[in-house]
N, CA, C, O and CB atoms as a CASP TS submission, in Angstrom:
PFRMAT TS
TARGET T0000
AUTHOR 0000-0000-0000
METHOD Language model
MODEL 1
PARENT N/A
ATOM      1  N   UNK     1      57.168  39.499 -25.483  1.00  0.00           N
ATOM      2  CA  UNK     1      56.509  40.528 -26.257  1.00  0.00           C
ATOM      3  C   UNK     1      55.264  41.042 -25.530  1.00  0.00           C
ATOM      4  O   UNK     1      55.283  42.260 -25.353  1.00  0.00           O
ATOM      5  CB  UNK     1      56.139  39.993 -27.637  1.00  0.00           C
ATOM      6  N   UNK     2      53.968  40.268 -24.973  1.00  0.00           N
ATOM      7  CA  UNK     2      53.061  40.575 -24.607  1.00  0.00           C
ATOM      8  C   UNK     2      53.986  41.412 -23.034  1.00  0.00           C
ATOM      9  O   UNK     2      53.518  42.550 -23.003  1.00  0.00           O
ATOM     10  CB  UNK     2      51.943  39.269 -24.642  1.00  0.00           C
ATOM     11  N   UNK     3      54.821  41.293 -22.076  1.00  0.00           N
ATOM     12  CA  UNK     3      55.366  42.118 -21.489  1.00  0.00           C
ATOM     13  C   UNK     3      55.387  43.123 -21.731  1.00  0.00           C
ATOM     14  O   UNK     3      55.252  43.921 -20.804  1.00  0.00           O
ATOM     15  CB  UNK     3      56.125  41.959 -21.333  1.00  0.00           C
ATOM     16  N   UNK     4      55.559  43.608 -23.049  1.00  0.00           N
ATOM     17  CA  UNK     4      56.019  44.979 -23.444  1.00  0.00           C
ATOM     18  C   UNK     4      54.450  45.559 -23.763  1.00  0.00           C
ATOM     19  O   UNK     4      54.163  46.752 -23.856  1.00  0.00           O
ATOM     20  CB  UNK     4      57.250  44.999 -24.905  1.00  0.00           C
ATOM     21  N   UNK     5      53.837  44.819 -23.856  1.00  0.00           N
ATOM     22  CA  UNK     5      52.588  45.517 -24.175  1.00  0.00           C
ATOM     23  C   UNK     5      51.827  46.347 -22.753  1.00  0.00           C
ATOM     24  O   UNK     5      51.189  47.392 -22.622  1.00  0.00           O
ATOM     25  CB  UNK     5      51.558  44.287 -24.831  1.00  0.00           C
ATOM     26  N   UNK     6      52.215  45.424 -21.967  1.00  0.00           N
ATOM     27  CA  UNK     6      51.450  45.837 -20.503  1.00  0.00           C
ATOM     28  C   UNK     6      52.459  47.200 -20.188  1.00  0.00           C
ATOM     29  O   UNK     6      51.950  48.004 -19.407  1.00  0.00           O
ATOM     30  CB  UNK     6      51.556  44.334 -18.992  1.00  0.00           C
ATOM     31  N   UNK     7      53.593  47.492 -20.614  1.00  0.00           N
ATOM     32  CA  UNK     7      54.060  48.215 -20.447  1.00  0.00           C
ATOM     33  C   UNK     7      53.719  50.003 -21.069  1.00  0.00           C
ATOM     34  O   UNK     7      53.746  51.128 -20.569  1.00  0.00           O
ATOM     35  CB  UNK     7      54.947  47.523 -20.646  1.00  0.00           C
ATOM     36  N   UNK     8      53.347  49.280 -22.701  1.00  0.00           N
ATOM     37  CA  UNK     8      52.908  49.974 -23.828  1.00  0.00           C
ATOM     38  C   UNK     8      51.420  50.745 -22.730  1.00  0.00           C
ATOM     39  O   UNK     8      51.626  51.937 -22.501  1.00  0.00           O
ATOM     40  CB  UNK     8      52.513  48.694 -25.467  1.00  0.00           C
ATOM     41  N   UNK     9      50.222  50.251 -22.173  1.00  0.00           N
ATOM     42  CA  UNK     9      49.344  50.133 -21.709  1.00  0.00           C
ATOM     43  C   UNK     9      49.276  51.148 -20.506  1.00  0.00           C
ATOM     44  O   UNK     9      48.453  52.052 -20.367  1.00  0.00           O
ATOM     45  CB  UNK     9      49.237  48.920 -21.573  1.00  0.00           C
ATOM     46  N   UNK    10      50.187  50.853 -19.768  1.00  0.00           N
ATOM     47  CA  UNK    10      50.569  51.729 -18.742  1.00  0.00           C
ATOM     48  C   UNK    10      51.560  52.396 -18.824  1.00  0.00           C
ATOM     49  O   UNK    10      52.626  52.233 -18.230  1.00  0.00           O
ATOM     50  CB  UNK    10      50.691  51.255 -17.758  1.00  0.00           C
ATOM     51  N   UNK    11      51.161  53.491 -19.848  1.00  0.00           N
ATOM     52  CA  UNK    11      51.674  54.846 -20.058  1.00  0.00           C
ATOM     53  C   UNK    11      53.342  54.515 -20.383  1.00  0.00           C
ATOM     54  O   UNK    11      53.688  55.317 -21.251  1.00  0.00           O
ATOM     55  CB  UNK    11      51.359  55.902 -18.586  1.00  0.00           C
ATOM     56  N   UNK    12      54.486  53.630 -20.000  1.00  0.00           N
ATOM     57  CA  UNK    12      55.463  53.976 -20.503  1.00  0.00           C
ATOM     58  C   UNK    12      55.705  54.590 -21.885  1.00  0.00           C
ATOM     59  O   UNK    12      55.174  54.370 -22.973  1.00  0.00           O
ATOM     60  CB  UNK    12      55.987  53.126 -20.341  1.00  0.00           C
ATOM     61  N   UNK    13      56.690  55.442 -21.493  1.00  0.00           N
ATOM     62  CA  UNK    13      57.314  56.319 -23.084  1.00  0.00           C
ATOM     63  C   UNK    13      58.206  55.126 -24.088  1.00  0.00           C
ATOM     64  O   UNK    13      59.216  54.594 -23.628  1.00  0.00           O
ATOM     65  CB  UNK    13      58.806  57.923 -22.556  1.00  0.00           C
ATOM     66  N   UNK    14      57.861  54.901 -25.037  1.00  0.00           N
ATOM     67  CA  UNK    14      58.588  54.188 -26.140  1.00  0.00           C
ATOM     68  C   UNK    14      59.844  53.919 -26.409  1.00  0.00           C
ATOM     69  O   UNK    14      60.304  52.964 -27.034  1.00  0.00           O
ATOM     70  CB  UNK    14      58.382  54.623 -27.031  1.00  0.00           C
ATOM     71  N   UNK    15      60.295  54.665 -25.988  1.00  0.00           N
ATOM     72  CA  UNK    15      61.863  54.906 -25.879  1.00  0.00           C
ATOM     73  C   UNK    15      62.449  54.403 -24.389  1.00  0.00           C
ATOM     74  O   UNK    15      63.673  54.289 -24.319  1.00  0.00           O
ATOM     75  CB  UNK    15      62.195  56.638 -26.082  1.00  0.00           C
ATOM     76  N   UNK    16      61.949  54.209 -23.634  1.00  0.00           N
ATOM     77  CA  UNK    16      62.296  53.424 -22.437  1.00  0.00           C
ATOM     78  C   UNK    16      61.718  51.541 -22.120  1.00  0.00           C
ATOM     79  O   UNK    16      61.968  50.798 -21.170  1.00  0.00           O
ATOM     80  CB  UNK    16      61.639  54.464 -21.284  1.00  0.00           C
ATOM     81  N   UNK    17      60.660  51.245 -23.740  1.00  0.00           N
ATOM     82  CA  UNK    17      60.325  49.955 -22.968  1.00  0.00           C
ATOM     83  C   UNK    17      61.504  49.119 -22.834  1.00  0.00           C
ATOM     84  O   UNK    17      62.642  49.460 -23.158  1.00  0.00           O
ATOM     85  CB  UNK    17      59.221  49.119 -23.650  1.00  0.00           C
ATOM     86  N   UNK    18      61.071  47.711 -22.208  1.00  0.00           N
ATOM     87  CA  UNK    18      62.297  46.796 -21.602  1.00  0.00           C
ATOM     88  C   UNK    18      61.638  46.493 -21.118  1.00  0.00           C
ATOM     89  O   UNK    18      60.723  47.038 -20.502  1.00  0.00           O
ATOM     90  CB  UNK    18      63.500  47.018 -20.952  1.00  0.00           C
ATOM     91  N   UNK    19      62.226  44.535 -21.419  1.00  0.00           N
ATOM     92  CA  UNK    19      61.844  43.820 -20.791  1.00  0.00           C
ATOM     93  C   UNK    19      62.603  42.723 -21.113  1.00  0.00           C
ATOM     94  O   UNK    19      62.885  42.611 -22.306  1.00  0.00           O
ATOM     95  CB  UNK    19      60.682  43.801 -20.821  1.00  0.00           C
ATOM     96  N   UNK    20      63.207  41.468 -19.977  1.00  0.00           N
ATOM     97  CA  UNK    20      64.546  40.983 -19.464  1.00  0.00           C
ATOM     98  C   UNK    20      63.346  39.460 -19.106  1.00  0.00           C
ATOM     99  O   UNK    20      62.531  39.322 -18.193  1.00  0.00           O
ATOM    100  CB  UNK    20      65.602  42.169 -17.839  1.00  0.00           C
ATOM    101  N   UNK    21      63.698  38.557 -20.218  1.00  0.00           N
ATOM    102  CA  UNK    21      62.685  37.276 -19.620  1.00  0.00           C
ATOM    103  C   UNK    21      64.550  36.525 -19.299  1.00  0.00           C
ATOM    104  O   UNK    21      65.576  36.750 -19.941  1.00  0.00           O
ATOM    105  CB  UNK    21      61.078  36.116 -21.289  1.00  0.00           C
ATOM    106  N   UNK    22      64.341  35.627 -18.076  1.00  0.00           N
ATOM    107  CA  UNK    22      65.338  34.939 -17.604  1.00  0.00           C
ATOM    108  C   UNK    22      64.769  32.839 -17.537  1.00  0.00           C
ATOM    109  O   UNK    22      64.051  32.279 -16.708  1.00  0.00           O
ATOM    110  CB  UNK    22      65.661  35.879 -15.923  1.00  0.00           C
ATOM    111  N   UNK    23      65.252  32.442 -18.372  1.00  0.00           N
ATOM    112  CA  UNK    23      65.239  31.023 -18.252  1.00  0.00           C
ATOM    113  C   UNK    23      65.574  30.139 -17.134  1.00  0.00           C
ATOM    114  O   UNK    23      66.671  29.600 -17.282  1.00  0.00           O
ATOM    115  CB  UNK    23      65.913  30.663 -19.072  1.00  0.00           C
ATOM    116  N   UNK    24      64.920  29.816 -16.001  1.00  0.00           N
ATOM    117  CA  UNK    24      65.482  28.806 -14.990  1.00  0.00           C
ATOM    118  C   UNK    24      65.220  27.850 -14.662  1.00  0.00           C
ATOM    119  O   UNK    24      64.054  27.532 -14.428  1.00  0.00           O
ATOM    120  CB  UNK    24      65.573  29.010 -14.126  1.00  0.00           C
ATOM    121  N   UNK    25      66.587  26.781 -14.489  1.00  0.00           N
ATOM    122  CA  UNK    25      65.971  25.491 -14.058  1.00  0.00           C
ATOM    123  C   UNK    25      65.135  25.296 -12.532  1.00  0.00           C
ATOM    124  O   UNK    25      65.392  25.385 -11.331  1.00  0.00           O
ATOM    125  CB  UNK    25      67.172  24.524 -14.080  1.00  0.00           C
ATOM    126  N   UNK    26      63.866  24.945 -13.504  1.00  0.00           N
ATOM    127  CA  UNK    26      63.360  24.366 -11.734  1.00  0.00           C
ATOM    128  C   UNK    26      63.352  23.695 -10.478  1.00  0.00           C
ATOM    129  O   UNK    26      62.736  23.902  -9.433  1.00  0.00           O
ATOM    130  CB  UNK    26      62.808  24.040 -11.601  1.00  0.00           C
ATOM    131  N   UNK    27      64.385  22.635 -10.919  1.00  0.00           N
ATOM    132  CA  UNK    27      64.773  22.045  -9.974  1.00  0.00           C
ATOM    133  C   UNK    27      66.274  22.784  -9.087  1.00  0.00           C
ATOM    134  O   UNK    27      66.451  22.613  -7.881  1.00  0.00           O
ATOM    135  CB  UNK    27      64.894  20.684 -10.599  1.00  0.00           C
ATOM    136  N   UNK    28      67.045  23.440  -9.809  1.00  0.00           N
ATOM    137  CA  UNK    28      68.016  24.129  -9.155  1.00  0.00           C
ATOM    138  C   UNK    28      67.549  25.787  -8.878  1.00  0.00           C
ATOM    139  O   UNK    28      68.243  26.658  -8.354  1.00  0.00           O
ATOM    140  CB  UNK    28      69.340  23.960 -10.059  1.00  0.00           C
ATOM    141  N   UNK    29      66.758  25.858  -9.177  1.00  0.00           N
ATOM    142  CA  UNK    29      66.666  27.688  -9.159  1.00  0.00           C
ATOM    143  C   UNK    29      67.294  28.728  -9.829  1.00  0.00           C
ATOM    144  O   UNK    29      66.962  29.906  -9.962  1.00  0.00           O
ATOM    145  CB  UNK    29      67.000  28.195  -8.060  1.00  0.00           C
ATOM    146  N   UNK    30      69.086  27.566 -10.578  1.00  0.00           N
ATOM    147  CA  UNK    30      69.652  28.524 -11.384  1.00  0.00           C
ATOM    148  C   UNK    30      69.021  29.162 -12.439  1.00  0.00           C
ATOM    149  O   UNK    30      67.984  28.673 -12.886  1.00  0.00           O
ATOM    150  CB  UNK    30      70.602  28.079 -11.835  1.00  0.00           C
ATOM    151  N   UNK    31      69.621  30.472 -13.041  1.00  0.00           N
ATOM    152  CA  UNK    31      69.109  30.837 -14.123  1.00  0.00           C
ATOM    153  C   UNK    31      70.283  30.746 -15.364  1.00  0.00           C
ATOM    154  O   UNK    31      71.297  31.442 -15.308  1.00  0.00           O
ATOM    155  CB  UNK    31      68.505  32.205 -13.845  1.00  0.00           C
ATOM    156  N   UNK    32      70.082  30.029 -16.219  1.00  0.00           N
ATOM    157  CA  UNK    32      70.853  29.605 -17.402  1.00  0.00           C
ATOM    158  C   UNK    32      70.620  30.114 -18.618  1.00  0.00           C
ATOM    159  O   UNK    32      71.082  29.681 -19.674  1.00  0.00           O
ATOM    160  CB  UNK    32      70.767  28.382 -17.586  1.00  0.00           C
ATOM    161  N   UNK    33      69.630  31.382 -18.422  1.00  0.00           N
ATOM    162  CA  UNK    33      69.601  31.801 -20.331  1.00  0.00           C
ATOM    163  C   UNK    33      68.454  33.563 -19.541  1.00  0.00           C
ATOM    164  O   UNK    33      67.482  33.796 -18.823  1.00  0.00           O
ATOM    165  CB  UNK    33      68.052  29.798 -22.093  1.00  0.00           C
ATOM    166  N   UNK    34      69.437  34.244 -20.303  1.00  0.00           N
ATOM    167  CA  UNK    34      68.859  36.051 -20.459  1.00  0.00           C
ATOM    168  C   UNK    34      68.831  36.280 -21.766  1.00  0.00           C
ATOM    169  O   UNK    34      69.535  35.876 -22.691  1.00  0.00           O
ATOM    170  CB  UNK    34      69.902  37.392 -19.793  1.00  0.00           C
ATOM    171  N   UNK    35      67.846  37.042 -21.701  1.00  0.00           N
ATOM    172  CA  UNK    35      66.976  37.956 -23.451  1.00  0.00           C
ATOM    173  C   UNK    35      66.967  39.260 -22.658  1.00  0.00           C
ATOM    174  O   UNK    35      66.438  39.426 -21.559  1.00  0.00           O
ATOM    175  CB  UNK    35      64.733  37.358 -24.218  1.00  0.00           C
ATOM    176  N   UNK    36      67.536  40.030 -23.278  1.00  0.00           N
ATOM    177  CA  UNK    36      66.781  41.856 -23.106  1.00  0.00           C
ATOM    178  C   UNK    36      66.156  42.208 -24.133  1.00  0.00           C
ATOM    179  O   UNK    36      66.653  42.068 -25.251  1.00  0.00           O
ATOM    180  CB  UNK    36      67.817  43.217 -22.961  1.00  0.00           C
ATOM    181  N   UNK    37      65.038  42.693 -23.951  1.00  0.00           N
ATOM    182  CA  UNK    37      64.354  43.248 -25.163  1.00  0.00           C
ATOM    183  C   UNK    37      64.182  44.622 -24.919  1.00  0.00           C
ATOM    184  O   UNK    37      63.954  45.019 -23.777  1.00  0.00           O
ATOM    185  CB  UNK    37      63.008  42.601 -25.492  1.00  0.00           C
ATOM    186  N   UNK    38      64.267  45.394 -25.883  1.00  0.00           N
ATOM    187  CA  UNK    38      64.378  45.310 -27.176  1.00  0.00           C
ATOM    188  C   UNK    38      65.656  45.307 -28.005  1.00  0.00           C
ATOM    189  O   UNK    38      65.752  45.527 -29.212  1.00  0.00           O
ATOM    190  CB  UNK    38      63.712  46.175 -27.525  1.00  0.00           C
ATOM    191  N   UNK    39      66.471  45.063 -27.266  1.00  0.00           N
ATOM    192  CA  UNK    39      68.177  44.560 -27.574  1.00  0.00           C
ATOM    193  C   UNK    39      67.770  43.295 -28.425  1.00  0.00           C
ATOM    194  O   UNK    39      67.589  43.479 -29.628  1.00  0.00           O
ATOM    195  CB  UNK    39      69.344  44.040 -25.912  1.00  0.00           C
ATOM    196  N   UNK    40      67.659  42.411 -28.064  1.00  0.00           N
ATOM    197  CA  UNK    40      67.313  41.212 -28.823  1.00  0.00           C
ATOM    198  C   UNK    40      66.623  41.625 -30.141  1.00  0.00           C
ATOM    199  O   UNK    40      66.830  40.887 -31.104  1.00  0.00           O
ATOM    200  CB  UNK    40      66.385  40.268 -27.977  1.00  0.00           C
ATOM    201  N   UNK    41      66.142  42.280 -30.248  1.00  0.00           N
ATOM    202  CA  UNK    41      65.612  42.513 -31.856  1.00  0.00           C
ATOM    203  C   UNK    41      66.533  43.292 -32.298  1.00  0.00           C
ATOM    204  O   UNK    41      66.484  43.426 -33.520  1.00  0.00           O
ATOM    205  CB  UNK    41      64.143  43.224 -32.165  1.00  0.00           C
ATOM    206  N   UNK    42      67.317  43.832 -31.804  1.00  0.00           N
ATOM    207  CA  UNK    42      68.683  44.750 -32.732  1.00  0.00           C
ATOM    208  C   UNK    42      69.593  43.887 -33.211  1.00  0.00           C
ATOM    209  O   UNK    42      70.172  44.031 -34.288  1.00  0.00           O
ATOM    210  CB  UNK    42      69.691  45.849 -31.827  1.00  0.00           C
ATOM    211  N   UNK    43      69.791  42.733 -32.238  1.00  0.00           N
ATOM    212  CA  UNK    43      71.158  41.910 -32.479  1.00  0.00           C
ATOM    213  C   UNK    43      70.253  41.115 -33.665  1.00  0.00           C
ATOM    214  O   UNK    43      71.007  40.437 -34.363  1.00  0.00           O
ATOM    215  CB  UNK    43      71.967  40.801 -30.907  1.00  0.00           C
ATOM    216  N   UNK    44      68.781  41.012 -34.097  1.00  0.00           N
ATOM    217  CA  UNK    44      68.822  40.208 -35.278  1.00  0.00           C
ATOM    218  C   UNK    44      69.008  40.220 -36.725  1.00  0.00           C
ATOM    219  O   UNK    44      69.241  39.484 -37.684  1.00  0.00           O
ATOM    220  CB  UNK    44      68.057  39.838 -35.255  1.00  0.00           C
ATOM    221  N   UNK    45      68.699  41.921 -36.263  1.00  0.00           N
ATOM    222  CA  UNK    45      69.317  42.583 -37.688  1.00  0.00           C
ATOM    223  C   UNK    45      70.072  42.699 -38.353  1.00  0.00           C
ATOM    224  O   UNK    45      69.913  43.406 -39.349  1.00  0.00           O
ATOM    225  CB  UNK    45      69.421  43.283 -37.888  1.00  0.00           C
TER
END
């Protein structure tokens, strides 16, 4: 959320924010879990 704010901040238009946090293990580097936002708040509805 605070992502989207820095975004909010520097001028992006509302209708384009986004922002994609990716979960990874540290010891492998894989990444095992994606969020898109503001998709993620649609699918909770």
């Amino acid at each position: 959320m605070s992502g989207m704010f820095y975004q909010v901040y520097d001028g992006v238009d509302a209708e384009k924010l986004n922002m994609t946090i990716e979960t990874v293990d540290q010891s492998t580097g894989e990444v095992f879990g994606t969020i898109d936002y503001p998709e993620a708040f649609e699918d909770m509805a």
